[in-house]
TORPA-4810 file (N, C-alpha, C, O; in nm, 3 decimals):
<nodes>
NODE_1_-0.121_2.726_-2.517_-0.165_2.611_-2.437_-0.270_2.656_-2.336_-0.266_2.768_-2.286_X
NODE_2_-0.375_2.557_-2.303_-0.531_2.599_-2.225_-0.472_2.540_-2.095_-0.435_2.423_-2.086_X
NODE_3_-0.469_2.619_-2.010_-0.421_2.576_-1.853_-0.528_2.491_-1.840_-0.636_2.547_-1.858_X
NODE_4_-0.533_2.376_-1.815_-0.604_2.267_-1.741_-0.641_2.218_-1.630_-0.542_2.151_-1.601_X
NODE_5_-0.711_2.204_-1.550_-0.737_2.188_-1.405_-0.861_2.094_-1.428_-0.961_2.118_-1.496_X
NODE_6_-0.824_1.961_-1.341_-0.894_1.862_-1.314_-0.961_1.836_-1.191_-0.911_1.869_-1.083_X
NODE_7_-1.081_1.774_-1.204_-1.191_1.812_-1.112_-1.240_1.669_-1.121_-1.331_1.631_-1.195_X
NODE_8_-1.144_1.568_-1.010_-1.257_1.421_-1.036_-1.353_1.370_-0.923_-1.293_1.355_-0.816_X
NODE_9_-1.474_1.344_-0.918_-1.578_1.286_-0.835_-1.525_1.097_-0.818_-1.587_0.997_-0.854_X
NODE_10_-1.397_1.109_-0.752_-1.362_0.965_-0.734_-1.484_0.874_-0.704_-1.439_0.770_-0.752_X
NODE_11_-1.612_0.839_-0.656_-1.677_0.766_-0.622_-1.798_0.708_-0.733_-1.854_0.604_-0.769_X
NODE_12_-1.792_0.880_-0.759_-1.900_0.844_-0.940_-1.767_0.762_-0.983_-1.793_0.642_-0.973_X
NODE_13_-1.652_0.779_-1.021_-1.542_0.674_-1.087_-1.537_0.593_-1.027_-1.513_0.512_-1.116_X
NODE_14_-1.538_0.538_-0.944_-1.497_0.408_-0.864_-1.679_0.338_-0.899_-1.706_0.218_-0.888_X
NODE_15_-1.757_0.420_-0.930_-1.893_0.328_-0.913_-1.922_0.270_-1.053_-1.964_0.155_-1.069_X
NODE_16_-1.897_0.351_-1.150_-1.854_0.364_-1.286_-1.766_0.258_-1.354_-1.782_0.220_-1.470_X
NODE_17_-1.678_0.216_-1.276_-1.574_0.132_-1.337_-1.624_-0.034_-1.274_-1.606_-0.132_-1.347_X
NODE_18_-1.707_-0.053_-1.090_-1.754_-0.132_-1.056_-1.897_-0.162_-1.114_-1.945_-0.257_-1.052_X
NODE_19_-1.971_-0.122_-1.198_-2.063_-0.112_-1.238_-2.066_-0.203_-1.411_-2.154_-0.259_-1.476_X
NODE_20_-1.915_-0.175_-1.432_-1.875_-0.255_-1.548_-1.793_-0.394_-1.493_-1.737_-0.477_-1.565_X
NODE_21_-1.797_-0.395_-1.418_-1.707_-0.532_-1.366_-1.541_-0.497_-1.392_-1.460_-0.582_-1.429_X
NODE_22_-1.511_-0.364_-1.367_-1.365_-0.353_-1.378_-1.289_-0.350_-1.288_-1.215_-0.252_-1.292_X
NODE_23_-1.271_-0.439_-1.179_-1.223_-0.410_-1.028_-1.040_-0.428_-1.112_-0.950_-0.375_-1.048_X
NODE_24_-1.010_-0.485_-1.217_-0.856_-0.454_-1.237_-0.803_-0.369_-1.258_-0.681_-0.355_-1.250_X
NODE_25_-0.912_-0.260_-1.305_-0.847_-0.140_-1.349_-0.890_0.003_-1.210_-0.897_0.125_-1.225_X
NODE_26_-0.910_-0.078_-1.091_-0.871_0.047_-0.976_-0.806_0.116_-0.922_-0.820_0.218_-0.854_X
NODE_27_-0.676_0.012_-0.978_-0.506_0.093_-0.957_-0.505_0.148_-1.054_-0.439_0.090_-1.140_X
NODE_28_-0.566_0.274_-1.096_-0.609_0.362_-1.196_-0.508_0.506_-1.123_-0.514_0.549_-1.007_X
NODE_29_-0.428_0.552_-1.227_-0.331_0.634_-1.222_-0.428_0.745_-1.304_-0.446_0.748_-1.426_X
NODE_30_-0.497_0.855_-1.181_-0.576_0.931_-1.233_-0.541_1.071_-1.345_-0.623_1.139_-1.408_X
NODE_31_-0.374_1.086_-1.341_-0.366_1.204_-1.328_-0.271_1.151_-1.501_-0.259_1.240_-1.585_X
NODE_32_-0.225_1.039_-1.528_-0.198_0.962_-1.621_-0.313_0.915_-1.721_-0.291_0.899_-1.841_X
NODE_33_-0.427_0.896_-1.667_-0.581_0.907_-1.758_-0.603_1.048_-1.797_-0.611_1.081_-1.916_X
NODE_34_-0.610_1.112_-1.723_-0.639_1.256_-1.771_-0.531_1.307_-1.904_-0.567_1.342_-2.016_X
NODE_35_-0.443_1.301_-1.872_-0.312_1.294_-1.969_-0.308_1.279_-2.108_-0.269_1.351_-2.200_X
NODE_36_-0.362_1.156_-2.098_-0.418_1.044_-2.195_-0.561_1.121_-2.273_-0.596_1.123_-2.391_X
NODE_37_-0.602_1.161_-2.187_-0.773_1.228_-2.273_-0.762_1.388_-2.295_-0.850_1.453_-2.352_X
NODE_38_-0.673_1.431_-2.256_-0.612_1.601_-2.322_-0.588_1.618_-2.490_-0.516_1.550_-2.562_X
NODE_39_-0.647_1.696_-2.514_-0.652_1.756_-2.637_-0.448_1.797_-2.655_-0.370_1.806_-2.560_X
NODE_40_-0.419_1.811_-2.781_-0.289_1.847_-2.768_-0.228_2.012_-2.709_-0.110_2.037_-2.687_X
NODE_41_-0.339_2.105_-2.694_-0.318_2.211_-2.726_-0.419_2.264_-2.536_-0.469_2.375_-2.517_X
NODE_42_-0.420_2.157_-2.440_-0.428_2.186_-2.314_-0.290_2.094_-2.238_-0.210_2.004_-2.264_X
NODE_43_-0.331_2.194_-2.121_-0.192_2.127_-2.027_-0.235_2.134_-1.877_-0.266_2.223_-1.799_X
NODE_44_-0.225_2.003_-1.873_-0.328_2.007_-1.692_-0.187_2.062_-1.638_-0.073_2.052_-1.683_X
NODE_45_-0.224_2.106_-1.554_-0.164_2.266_-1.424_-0.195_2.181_-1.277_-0.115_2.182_-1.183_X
NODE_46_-0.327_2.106_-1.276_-0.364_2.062_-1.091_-0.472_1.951_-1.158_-0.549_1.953_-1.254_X
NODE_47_-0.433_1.851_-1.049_-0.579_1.726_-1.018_-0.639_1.753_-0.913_-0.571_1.741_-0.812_X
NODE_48_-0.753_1.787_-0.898_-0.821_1.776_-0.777_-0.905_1.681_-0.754_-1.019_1.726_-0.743_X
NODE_49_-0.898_1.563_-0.741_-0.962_1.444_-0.690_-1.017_1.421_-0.507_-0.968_1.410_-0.395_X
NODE_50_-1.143_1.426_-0.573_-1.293_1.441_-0.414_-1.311_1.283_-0.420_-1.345_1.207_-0.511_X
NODE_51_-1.262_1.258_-0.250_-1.363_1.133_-0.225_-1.407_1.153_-0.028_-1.402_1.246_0.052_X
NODE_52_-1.425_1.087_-0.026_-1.404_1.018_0.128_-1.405_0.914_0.208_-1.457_0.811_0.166_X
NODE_53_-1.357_0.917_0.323_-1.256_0.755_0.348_-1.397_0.699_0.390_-1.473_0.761_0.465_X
NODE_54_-1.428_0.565_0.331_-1.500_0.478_0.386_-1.505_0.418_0.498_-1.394_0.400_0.546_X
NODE_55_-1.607_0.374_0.569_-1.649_0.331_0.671_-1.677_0.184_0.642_-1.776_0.142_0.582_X
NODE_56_-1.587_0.118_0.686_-1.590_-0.015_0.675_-1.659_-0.087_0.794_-1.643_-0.041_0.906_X
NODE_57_-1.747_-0.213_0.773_-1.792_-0.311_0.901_-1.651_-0.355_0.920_-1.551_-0.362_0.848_X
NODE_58_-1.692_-0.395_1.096_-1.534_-0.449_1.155_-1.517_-0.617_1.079_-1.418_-0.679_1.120_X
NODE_59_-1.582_-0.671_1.001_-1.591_-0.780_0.931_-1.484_-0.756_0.781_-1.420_-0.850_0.732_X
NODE_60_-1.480_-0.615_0.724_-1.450_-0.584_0.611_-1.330_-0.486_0.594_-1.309_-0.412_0.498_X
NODE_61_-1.280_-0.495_0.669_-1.149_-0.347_0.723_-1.019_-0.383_0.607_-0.912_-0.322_0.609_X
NODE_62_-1.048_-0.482_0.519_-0.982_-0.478_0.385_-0.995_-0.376_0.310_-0.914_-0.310_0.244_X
NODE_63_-1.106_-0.369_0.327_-1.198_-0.218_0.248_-1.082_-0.106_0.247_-0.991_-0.073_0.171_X
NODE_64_-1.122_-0.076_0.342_-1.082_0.037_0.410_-0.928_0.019_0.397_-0.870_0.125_0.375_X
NODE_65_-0.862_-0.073_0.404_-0.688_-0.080_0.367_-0.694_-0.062_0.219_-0.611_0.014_0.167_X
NODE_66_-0.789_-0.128_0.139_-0.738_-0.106_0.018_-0.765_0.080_-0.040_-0.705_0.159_-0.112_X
NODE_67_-0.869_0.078_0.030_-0.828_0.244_-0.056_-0.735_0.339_0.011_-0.685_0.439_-0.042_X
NODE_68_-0.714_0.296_0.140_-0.574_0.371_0.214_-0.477_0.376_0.151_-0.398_0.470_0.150_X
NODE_69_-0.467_0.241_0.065_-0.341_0.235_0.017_-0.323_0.339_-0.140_-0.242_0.427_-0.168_X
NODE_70_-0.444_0.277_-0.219_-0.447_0.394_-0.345_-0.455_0.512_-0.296_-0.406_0.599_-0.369_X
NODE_71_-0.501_0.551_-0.192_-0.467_0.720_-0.171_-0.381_0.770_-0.146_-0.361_0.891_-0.160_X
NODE_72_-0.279_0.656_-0.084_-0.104_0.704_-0.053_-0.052_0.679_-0.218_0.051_0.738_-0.251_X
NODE_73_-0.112_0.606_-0.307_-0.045_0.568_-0.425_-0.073_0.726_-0.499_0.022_0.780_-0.555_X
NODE_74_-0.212_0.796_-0.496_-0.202_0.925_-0.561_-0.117_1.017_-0.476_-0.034_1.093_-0.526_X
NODE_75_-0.138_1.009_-0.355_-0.056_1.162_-0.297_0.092_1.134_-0.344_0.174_1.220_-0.312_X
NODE_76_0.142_1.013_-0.426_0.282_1.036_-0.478_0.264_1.115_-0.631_0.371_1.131_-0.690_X
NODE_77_0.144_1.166_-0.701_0.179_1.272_-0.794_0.202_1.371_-0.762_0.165_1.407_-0.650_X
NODE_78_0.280_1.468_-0.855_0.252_1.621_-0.849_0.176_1.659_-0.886_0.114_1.604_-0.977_X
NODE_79_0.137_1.792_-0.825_0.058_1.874_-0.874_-0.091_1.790_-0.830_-0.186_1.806_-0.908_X
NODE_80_-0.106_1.726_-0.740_-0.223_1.619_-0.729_-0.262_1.676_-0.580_-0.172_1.678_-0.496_X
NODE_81_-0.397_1.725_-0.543_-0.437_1.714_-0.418_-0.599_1.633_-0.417_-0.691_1.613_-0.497_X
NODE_82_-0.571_1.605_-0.289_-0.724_1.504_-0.251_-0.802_1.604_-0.114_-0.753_1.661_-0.017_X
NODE_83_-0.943_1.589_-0.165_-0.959_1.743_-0.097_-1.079_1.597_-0.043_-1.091_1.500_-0.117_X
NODE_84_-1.134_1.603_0.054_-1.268_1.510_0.175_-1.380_1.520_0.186_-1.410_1.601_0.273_X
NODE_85_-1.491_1.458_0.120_-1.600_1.495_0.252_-1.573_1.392_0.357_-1.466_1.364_0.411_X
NODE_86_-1.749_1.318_0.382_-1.723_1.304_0.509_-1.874_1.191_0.473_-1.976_1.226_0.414_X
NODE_87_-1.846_1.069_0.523_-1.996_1.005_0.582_-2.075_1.055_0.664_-2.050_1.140_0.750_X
NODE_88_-2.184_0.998_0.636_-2.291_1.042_0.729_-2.371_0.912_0.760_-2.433_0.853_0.672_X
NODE_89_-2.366_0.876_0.875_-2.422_0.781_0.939_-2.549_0.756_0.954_-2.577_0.806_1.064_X
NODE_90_-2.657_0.703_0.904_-2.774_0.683_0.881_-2.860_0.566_0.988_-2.836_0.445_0.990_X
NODE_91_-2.939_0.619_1.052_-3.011_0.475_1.125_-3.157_0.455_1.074_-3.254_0.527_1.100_X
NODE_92_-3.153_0.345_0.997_-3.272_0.308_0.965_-3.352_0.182_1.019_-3.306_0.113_1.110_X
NODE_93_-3.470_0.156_0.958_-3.532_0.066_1.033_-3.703_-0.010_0.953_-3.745_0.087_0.890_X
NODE_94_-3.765_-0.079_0.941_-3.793_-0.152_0.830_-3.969_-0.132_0.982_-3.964_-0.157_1.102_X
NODE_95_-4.096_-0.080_0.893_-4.162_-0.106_0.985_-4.292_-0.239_0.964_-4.393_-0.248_1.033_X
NODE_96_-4.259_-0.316_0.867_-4.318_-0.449_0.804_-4.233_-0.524_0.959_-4.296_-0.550_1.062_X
NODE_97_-4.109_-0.543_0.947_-4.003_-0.668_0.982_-3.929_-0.621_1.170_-3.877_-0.688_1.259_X
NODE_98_-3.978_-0.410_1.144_-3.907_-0.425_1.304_-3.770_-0.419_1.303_-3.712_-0.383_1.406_X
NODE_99_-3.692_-0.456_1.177_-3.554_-0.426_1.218_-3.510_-0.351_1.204_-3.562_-0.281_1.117_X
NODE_100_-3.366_-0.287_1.275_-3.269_-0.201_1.230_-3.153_-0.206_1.160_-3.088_-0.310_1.156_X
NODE_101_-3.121_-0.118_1.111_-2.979_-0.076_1.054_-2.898_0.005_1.020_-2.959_0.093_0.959_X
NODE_102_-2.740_0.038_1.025_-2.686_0.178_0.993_-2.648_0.149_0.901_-2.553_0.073_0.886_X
NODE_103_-2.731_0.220_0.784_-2.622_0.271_0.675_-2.535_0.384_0.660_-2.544_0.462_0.755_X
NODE_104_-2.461_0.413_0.579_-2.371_0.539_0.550_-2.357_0.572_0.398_-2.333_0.495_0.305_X
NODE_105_-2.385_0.746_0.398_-2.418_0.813_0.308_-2.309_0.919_0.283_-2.291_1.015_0.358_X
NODE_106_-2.219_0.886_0.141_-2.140_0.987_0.082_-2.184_1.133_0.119_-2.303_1.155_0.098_X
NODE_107_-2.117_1.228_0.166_-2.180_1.390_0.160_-2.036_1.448_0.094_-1.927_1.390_0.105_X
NODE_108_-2.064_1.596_0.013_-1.993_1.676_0.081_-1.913_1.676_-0.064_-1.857_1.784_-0.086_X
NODE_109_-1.899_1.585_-0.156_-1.814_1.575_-0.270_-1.877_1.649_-0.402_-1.813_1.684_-0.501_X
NODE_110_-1.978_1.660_-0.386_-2.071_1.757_-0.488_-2.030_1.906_-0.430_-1.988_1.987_-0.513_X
NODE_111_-2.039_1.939_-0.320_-2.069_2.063_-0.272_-1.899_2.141_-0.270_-1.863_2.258_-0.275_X
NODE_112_-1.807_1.981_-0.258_-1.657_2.072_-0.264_-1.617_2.085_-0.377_-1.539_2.174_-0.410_X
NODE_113_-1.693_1.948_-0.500_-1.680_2.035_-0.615_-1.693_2.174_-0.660_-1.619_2.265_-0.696_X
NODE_114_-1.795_2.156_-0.645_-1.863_2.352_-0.698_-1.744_2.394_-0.617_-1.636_2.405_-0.674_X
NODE_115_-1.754_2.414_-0.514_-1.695_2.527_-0.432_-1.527_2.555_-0.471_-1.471_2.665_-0.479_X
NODE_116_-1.458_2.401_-0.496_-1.319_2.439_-0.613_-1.333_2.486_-0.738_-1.241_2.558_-0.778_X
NODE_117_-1.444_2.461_-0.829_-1.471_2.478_-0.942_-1.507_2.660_-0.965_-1.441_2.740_-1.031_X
NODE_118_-1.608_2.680_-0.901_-1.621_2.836_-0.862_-1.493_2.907_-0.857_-1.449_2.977_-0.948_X
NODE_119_-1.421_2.877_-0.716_-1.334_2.970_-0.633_-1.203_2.986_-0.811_-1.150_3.091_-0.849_X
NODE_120_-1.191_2.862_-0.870_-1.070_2.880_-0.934_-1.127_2.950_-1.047_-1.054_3.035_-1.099_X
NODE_121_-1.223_2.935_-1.087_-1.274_3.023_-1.177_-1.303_3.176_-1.159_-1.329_3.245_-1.258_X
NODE_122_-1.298_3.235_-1.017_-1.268_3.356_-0.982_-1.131_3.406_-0.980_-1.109_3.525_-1.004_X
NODE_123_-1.046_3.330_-0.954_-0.927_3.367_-0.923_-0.842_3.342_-1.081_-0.722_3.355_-1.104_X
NODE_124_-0.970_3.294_-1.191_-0.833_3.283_-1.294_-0.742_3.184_-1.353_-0.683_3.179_-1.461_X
NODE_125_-0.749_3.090_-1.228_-0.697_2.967_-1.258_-0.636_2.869_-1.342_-0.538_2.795_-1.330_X
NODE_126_-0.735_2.890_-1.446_-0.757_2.763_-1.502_-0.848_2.809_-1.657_-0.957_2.864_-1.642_X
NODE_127_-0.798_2.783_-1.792_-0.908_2.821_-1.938_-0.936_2.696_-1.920_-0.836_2.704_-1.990_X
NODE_128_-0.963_2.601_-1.902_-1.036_2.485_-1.915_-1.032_2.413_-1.803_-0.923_2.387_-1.753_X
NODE_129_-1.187_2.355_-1.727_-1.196_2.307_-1.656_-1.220_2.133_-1.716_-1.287_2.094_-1.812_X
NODE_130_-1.166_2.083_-1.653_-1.185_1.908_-1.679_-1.262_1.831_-1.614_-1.210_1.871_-1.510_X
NODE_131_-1.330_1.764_-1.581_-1.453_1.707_-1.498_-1.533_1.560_-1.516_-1.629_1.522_-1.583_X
NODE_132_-1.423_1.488_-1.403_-1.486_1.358_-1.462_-1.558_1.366_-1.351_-1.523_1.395_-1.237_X
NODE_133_-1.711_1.327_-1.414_-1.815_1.278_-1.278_-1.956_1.298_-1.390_-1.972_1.364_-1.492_X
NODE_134_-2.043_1.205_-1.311_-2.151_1.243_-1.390_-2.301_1.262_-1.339_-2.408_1.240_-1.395_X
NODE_135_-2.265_1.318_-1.191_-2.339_1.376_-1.075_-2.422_1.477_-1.152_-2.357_1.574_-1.192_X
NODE_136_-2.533_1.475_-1.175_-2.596_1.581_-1.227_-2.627_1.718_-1.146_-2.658_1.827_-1.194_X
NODE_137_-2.604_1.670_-0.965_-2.610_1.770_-0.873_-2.505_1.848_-0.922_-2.484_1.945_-0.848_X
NODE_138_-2.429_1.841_-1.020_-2.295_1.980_-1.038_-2.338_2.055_-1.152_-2.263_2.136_-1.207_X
NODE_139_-2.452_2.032_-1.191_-2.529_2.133_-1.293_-2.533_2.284_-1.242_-2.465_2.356_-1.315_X
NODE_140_-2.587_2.347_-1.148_-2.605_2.472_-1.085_-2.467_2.534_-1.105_-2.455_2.629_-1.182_X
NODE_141_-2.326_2.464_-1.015_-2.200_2.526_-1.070_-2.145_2.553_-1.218_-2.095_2.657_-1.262_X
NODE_142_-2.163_2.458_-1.269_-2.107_2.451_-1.421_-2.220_2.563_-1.502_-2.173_2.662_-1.559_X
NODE_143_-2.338_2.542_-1.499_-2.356_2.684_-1.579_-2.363_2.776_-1.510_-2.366_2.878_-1.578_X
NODE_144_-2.369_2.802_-1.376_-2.291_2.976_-1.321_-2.129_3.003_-1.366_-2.085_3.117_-1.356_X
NODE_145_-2.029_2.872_-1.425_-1.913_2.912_-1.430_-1.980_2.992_-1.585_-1.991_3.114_-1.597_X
NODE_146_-2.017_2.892_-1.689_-2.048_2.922_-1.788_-2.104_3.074_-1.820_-2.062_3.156_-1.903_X
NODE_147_-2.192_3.083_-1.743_-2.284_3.228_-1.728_-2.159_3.331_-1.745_-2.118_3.393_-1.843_X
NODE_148_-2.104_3.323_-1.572_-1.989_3.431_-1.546_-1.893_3.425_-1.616_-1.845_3.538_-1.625_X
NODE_149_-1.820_3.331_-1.690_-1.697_3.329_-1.763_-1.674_3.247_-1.892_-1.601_3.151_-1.918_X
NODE_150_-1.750_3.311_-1.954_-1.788_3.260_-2.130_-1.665_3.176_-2.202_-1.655_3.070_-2.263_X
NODE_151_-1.578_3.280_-2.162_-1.411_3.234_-2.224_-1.364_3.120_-2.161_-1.308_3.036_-2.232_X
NODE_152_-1.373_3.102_-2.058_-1.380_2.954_-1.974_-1.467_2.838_-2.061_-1.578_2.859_-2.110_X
NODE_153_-1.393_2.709_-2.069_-1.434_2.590_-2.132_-1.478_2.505_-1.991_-1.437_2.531_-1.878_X
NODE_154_-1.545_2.428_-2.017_-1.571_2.322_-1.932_-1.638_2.181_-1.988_-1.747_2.172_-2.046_X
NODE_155_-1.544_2.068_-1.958_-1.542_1.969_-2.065_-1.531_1.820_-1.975_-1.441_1.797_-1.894_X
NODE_156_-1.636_1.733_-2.007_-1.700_1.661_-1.899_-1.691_1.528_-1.942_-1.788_1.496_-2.012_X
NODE_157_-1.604_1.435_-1.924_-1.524_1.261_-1.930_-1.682_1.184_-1.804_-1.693_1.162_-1.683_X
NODE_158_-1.744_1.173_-1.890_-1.831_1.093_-1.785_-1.744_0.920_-1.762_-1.677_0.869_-1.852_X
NODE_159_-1.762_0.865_-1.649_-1.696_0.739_-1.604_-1.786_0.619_-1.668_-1.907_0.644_-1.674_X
NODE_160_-1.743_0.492_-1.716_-1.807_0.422_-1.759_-2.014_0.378_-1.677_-2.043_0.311_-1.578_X
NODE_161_-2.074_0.425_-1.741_-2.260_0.397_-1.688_-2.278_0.527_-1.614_-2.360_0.529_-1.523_X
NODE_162_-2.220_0.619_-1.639_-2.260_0.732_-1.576_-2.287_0.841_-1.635_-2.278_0.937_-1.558_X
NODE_163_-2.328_0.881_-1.785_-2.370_1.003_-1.840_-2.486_1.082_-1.758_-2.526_1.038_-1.651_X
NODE_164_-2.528_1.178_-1.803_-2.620_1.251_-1.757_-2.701_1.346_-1.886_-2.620_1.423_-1.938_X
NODE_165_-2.770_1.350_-1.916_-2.847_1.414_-2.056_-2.829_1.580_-1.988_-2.775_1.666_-2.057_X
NODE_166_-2.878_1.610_-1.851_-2.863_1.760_-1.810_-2.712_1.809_-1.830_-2.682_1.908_-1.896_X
NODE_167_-2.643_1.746_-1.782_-2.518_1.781_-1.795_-2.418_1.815_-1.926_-2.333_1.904_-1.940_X
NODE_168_-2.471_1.687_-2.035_-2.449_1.708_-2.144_-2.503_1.871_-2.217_-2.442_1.944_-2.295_X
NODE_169_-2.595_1.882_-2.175_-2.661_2.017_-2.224_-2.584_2.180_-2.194_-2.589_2.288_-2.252_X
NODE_170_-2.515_2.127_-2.067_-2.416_2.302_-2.021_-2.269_2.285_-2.037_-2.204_2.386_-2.008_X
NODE_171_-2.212_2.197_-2.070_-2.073_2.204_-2.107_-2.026_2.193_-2.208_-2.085_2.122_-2.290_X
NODE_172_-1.893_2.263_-2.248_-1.869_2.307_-2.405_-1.834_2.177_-2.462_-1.813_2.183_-2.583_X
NODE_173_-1.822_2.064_-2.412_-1.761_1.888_-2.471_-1.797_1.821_-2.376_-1.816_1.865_-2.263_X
NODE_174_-1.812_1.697_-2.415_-1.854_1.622_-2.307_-1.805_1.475_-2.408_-1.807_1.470_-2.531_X
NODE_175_-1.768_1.372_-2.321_-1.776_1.201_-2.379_-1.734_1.110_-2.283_-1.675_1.153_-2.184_X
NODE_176_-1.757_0.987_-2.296_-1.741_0.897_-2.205_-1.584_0.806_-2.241_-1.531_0.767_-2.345_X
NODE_177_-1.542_0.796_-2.077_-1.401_0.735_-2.130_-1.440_0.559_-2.107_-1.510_0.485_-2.037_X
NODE_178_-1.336_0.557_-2.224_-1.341_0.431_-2.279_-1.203_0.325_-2.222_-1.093_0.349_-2.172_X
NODE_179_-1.292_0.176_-2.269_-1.182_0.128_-2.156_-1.028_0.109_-2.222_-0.935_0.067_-2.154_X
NODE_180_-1.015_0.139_-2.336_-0.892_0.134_-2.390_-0.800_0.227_-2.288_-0.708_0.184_-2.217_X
NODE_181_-0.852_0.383_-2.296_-0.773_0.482_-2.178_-0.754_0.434_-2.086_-0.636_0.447_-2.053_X
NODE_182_-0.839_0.353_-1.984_-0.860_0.326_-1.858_-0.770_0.234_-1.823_-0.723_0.229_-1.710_X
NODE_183_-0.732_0.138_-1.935_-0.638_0.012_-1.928_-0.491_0.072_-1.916_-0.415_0.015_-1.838_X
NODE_184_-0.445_0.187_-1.990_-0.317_0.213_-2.052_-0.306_0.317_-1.939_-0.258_0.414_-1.996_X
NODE_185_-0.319_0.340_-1.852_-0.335_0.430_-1.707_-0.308_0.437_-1.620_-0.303_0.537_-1.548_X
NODE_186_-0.271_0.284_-1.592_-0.272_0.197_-1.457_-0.147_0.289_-1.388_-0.057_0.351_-1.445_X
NODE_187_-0.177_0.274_-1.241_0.001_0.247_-1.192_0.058_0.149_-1.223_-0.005_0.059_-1.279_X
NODE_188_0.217_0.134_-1.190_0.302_0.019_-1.174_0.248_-0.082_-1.045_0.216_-0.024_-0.942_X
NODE_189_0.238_-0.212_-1.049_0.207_-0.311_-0.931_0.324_-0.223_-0.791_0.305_-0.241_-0.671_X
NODE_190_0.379_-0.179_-0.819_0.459_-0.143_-0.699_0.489_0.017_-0.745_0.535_0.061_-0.851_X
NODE_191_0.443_0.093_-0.613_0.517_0.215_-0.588_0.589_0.225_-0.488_0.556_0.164_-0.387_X
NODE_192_0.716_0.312_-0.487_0.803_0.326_-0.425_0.784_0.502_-0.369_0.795_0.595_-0.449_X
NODE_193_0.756_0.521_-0.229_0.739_0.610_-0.170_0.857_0.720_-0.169_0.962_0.657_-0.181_X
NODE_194_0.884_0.855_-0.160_0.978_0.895_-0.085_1.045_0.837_0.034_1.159_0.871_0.067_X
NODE_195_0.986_0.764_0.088_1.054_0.744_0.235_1.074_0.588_0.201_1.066_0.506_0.293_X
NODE_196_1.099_0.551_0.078_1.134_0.411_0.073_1.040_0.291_0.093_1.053_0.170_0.072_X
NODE_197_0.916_0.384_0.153_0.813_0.233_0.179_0.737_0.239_0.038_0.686_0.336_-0.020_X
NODE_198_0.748_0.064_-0.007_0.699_0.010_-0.131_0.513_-0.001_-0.155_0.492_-0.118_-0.187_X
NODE_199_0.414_0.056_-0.152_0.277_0.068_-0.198_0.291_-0.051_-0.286_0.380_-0.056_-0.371_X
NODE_200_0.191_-0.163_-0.263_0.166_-0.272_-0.371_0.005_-0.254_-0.406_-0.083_-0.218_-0.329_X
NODE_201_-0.004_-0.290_-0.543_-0.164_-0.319_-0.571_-0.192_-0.459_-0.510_-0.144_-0.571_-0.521_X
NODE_202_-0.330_-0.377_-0.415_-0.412_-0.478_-0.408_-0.464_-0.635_-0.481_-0.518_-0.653_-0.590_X
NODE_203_-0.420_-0.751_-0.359_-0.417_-0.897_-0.449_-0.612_-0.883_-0.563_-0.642_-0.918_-0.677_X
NODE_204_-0.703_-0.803_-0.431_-0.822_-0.815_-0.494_-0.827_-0.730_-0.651_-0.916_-0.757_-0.732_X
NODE_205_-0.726_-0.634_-0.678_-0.733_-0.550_-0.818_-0.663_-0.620_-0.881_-0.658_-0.554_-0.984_X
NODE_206_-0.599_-0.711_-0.900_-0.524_-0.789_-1.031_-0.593_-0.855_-1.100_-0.540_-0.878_-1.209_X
NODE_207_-0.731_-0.918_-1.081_-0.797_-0.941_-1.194_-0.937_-0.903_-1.225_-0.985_-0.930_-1.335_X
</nodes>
């Protein structure tokens, strides 16, 4: 059996699945998809799923509850950690119109990729790396793993509208998941915490 270690770019997935009009399938049980797309003869060992907490307008702080809540819904797997970046607050400004505005800019989820992807590949970790995302910025890591550790696989689930042609080119497999997996994945409408408090899916993810 190929020790398995999963490596997901939650936001390329979350953009991936909104990009198809799939907001039902966000109560997406990541570590139960992966599961689902394993060869018979690997065995995921760790999920490492990268995002970071959004910055919601004080108009929209649903936002921001609803993915609070799916992130308490993953920290109930094993073997599952959620590793952060971080926004970055942007002030822009339009010089036709004079106006301003803050946007906010994902950082930090490319760069902690590599940097898990590397470190476990030094230490051994892992014969097959798993990698849903289809960030082409993770090209530089994936063929230095490749370079340094031949015997190492690395095998790349792009999220629905997100391939990459570079990427396709340095990893030993690559394909796009389909929504049949994505459907059969879900969590249950209700999780039940250790401590007894009940996690519900979001009224906005039921259809």
């Amino acid at each position: 059996m190929r020790r398995t270690i999963a490596y997901i770019d939650g936001f390329n997935l979350y953009f991936g699945l909104k990009s198809k009009g799939w907001r039902k399938y966000y109560w997406l049980n990541i570590q139960l998809l992966i599961q689902n797309l394993l060869k018979s003869d690997q065995r995921l060992i760790l999920t490492k799923y990268f995002t970071s907490l959004i910055s919601s307008p004080r108009h929209d702080q649903n936002k921001s509850r609803r993915q609070l809540t799916y992130l308490e819904a993953l920290q109930t797997l094993p073997d599952f950690e959620i590793i952060y970046g971080h926004y970055l607050i942007k002030r822009q400004s339009c010089n036709s119109c004079r106006a301003n505005w803050t946007s906010h800019e994902e950082k930090m989820t490319d760069v902690n990729i590599a940097v898990e992807l590397l470190t476990d590949a030094f230490q051994d970790k892992f014969d097959t790396a798993f990698l849903i995302s289809g960030d082409s910025d993770l090209s530089s890591p994936i063929e230095r793993v490749r370079e340094l550790f031949p015997q190492k696989r690395i095998v790349i689930a792009f999220p629905p509208e997100r391939e990459s042609a570079h990427l396709k080119k340095l990893t030993n497999a690559y394909f796009t998941i389909g929504r049949r997996n994505i459907a059969k994945s879900l969590f249950p409408e209700e999780i039940k915490k250790k401590d007894g408090f009940v996690l519900k899916r979001p009224k906005q993810w039921q259809q």
